[in-house]
C-alpha positions in Angstrom: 115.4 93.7 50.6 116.8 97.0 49.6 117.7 100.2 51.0 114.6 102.0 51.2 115.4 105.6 50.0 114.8 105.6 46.8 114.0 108.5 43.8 110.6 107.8 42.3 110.9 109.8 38.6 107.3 110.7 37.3 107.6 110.9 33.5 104.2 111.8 32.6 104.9 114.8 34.8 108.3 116.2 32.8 106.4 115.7 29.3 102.6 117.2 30.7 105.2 120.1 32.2 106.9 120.6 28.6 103.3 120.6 26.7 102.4 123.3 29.4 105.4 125.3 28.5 104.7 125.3 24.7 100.7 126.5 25.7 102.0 128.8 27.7 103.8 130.5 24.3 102.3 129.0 21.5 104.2 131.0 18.9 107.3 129.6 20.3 109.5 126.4 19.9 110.5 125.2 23.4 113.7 123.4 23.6 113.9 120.6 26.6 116.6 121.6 28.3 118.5 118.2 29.9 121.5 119.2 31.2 123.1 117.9 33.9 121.0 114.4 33.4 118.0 116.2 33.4 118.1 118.2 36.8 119.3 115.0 38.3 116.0 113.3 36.8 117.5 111.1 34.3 118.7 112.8 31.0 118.4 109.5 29.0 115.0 108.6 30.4 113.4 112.4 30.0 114.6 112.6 26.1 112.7 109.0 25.6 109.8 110.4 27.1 110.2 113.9 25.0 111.0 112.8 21.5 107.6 112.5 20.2 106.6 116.2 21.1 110.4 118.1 21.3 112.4 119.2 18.2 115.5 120.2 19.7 117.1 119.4 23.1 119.6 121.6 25.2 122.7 120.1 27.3 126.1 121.6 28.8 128.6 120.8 26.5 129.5 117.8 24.1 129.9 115.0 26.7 126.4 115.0 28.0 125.4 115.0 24.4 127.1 112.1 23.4 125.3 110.1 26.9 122.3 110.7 24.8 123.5 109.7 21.1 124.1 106.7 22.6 121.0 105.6 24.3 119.3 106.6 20.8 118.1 109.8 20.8 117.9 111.3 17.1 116.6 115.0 17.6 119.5 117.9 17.3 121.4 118.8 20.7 121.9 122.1 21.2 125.5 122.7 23.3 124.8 125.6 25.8 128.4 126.2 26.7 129.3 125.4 23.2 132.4 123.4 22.3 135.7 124.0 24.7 138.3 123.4 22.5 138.5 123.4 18.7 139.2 119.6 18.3 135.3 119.1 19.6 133.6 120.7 16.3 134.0 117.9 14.1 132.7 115.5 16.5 129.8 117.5 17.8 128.9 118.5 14.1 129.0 114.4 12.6 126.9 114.6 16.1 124.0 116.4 14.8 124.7 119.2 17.3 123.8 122.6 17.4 126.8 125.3 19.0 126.5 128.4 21.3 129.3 130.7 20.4 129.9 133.1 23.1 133.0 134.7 22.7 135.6 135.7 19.5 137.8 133.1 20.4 134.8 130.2 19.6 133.7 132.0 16.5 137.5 131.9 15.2 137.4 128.3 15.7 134.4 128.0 14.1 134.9 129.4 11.3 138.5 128.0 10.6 137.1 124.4 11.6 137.7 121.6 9.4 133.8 120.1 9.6 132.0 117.8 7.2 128.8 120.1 7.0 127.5 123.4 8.1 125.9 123.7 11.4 123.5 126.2 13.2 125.5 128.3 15.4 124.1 130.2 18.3 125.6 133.8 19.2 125.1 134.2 23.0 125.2 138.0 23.6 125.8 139.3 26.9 122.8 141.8 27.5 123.4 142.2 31.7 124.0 139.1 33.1 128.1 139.4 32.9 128.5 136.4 32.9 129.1 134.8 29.2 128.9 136.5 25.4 129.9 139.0 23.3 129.3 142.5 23.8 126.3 143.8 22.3 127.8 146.1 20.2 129.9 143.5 18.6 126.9 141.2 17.5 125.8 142.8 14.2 129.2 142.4 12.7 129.9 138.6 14.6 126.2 137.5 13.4 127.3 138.9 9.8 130.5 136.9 10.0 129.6 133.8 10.6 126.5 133.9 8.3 129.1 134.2 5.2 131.0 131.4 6.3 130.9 127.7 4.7 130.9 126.5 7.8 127.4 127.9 9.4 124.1 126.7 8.0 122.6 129.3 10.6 122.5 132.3 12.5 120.7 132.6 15.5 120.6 135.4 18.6 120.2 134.3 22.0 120.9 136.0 25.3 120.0 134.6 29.2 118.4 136.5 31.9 119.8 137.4 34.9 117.0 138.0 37.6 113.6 136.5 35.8 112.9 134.8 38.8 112.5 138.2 40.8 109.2 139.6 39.9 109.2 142.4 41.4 113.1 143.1 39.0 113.4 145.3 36.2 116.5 143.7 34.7 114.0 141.8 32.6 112.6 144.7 30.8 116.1 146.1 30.5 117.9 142.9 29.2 114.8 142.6 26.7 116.0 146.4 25.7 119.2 145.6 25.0 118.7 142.3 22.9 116.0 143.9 20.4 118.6 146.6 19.9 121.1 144.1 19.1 118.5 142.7 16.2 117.5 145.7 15.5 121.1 146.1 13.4 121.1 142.7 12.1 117.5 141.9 11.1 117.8 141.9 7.3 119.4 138.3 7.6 116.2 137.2 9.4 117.5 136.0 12.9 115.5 134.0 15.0 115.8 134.1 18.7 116.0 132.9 22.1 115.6 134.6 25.6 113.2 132.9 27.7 114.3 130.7 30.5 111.6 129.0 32.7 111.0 132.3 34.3 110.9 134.0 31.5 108.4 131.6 30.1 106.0 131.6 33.0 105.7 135.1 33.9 107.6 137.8 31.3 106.0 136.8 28.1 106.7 139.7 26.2 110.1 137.3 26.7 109.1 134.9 24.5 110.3 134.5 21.0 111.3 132.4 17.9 112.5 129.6 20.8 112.4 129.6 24.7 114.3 127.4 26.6 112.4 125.2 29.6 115.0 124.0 32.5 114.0 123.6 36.0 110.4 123.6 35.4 109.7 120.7 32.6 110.9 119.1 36.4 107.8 121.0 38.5 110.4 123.2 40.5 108.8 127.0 40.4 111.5 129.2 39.5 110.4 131.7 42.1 110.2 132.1 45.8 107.2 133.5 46.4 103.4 132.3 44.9 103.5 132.6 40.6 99.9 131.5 39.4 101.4 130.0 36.3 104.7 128.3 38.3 101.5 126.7 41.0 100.4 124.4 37.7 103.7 122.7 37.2 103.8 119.2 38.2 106.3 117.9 40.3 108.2 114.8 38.8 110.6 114.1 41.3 109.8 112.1 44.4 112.4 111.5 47.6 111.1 108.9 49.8 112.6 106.3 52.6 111.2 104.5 55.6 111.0 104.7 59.7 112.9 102.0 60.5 113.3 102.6 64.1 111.1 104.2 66.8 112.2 105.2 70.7 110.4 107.5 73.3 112.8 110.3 74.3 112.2 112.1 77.8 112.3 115.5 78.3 116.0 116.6 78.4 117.2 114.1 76.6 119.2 114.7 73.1 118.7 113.2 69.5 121.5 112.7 67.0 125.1 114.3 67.1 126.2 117.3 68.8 123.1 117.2 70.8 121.2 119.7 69.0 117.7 118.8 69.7 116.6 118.0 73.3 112.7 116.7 74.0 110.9 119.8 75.5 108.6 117.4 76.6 107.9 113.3 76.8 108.7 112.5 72.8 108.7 109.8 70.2 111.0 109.9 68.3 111.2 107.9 64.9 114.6 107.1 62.5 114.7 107.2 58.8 117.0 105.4 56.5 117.7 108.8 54.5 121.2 110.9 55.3 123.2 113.0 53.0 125.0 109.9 51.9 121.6 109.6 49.6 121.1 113.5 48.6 119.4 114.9 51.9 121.5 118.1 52.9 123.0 118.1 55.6 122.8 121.7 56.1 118.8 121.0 56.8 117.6 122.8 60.2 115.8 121.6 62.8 112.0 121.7 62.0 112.8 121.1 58.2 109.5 119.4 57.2 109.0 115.5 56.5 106.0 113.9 55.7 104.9 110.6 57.4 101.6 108.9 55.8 101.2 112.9 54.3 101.5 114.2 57.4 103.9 117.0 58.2 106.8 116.4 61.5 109.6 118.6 62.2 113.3 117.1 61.5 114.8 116.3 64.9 118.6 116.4 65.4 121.7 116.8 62.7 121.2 115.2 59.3 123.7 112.0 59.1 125.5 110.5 56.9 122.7 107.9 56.2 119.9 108.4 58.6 117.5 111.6 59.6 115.4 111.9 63.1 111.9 113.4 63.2 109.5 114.0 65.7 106.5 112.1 65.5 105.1 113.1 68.8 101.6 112.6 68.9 100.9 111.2 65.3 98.5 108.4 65.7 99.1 105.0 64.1 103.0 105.4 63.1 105.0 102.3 62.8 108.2 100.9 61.5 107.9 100.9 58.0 105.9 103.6 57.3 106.6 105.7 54.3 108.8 109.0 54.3 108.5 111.9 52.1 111.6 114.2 52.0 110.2 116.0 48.7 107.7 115.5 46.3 104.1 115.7 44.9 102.9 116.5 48.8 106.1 118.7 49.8 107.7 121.0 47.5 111.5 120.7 47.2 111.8 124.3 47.2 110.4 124.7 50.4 112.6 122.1 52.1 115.9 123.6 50.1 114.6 127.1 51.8 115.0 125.0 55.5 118.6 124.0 54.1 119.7 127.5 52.8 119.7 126.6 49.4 117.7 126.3 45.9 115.5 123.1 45.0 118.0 123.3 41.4 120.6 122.1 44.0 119.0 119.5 46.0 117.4 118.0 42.7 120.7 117.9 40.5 123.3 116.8 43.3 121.5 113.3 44.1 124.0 110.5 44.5 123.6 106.9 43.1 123.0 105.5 46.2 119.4 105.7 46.3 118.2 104.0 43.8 116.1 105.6 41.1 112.6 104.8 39.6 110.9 105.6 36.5 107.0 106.1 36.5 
């Protein structure tokens, strides 16, 4: 008899999820983004599922690349954060991997790099987001540069979007200014390109190019906090369930859980669940944070713990020991319950632990 927390992974989901991302821009390439194993869904597991349908795949940097090498996976690997020190671009190119280069430094290495065969090279430019790439002003002549090395089969322009997810922003419309002017000066070599994020993708598609890049929502997580029409068809691949394994009737007065937080307001039953943030459940979760008991929605009751949560199940009919839990999932968005925990459902689905053990559907 195991624990019964456990992380039910829904693979038809992540690939129906990618197929919608390609009909969403049909004269795109969409790249399945898997970094950071997959949103916490299983980067090994995810690519199986995607290699029939996906033609490149997108990770962090070198190491998570190399997790999926070795389970098998053939298709190119695309390093987002490129390589971090110049010793890595061998490797990463006998790899079959494709590099970011995002600042002078990387394209130096690059192009001084001892390597075994050209490889397609990236050039992230920094059109707002201040956070990585080369000024645009400094593209044409970088883009130029490394398309006359030996070292760089090909060039290609890509750029990341800093507030997609706000619809109501224009940084998108400005950042999409900025990066056709950067083409605009290089587009006798033919450049291909890449802006979209899942955002992007769902609701900016003048955004949409050569190649958009899918993340959180090949995983059914809406990048946006309010109602998207296109983010509402996304299908939700991760599951977070446990069991009641304890029920008590509580009096009015009396506390639940640690520092007393919750006192009955009235005659209560209270039920226990084998889920605590020992298994991925924030802590930082209020009191009231939704749960669903056979699909039914009950407030959380007391401080998360370390391995079990409270709720009330006052007045549900026909609850029992045993009775199945759903933190998040098909029937309660993670989103919502990251809003109750003051966070983003990209956290709570990438920082699960290994204690709860994980399934795939």
């Amino acid at each position: 008899m195991s624990r019964p927390a456990k992380i039910f992974i829904d693979l038809a989901a992540v690939e129906a999820n990618y197929k919608y991302a390609q009909l969403l821009a049909p004269n795109s390439n969409a790249i399945a983004v898997v970094k950071a194993d997959a949103y916490g869904h299983g980067a090994v597991e995810v690519a199986k599922k995607l290699a029939s349908s996906a033609e490149l795949f997108a990770v962090s940097c070198l190491e998570e690349a190399l997790v999926l090498r070795k389970a098998g996976i053939e298709q190119s690997i695309l390093l987002l954060e490129g390589c971090f020190s110049q010793d890595e671009i061998p490797l990463a190119v006998t790899q079959n991997c494709q590099l970011v280069v995002h600042t002078q430094q990387q394209i130096d290495e690059l192009l001084n790099a001892d390597i075994s065969q050209p490889v397609s090279v990236w050039l992230k430019v920094d059109t707002g987001m201040h956070r990585l790439g080369i000024q645009p002003d400094e593209a044409a002549l970088a883009s130029l540069t490394l398309k006359a090395s030996k070292n760089v089969k090909a060039v290609l322009l890509m750029s990341h979007f800093s507030s997609a997810d706000n619809l109501a922003s224009d940084g998108v419309s400005k950042q999409l200014d900025v990066f056709e002017n950067c083409v605009s000066t290089i587009e006798e070599i033919g450049i291909q390109k890449s802006m979209a994020n899942s955002a992007g993708i769902l609701a900016w598609p003048n955004s949409h190019k050569n190649w958009n890049r899918p993340g959180i929502m090949l995983y059914g997580l809406s990048p946006f906090s309010e109602y998207q029409p296109q983010a509402s068809q996304l299908q939700a691949a991760m599951s977070f369930e446990s069991e009641i394994i304890a029920m008590r009737d509580v009096s009015a007065g009396e506390s639940v859980g640690y520092g007393d937080t919750w006192v009955a307001n009235r005659p209560s039953v209270v039920a226990t669940v084998a889920v605590g943030y020992g298994d991925g459940y924030p802590r930082t979760a209020k009191l009231g944070t939704p749960v669903l008991v056979n699909k039914q929605r009950v407030p959380l009751a007391g401080r998360v713990s370390m391995d079990m949560i409270s709720i009330d199940v006052t007045g549900l009919q026909n609850v029992n020991i045993g009775d199945k839990v759903e933190l998040w999932g098909k029937n309660l968005g993670a989103n919502e319950v990251a809003f109750w925990a003051g966070t983003i459902g990209y956290e709570l689905v990438t920082r699960m632990p290994t204690r709860a053990k994980r399934l795939f559907i």
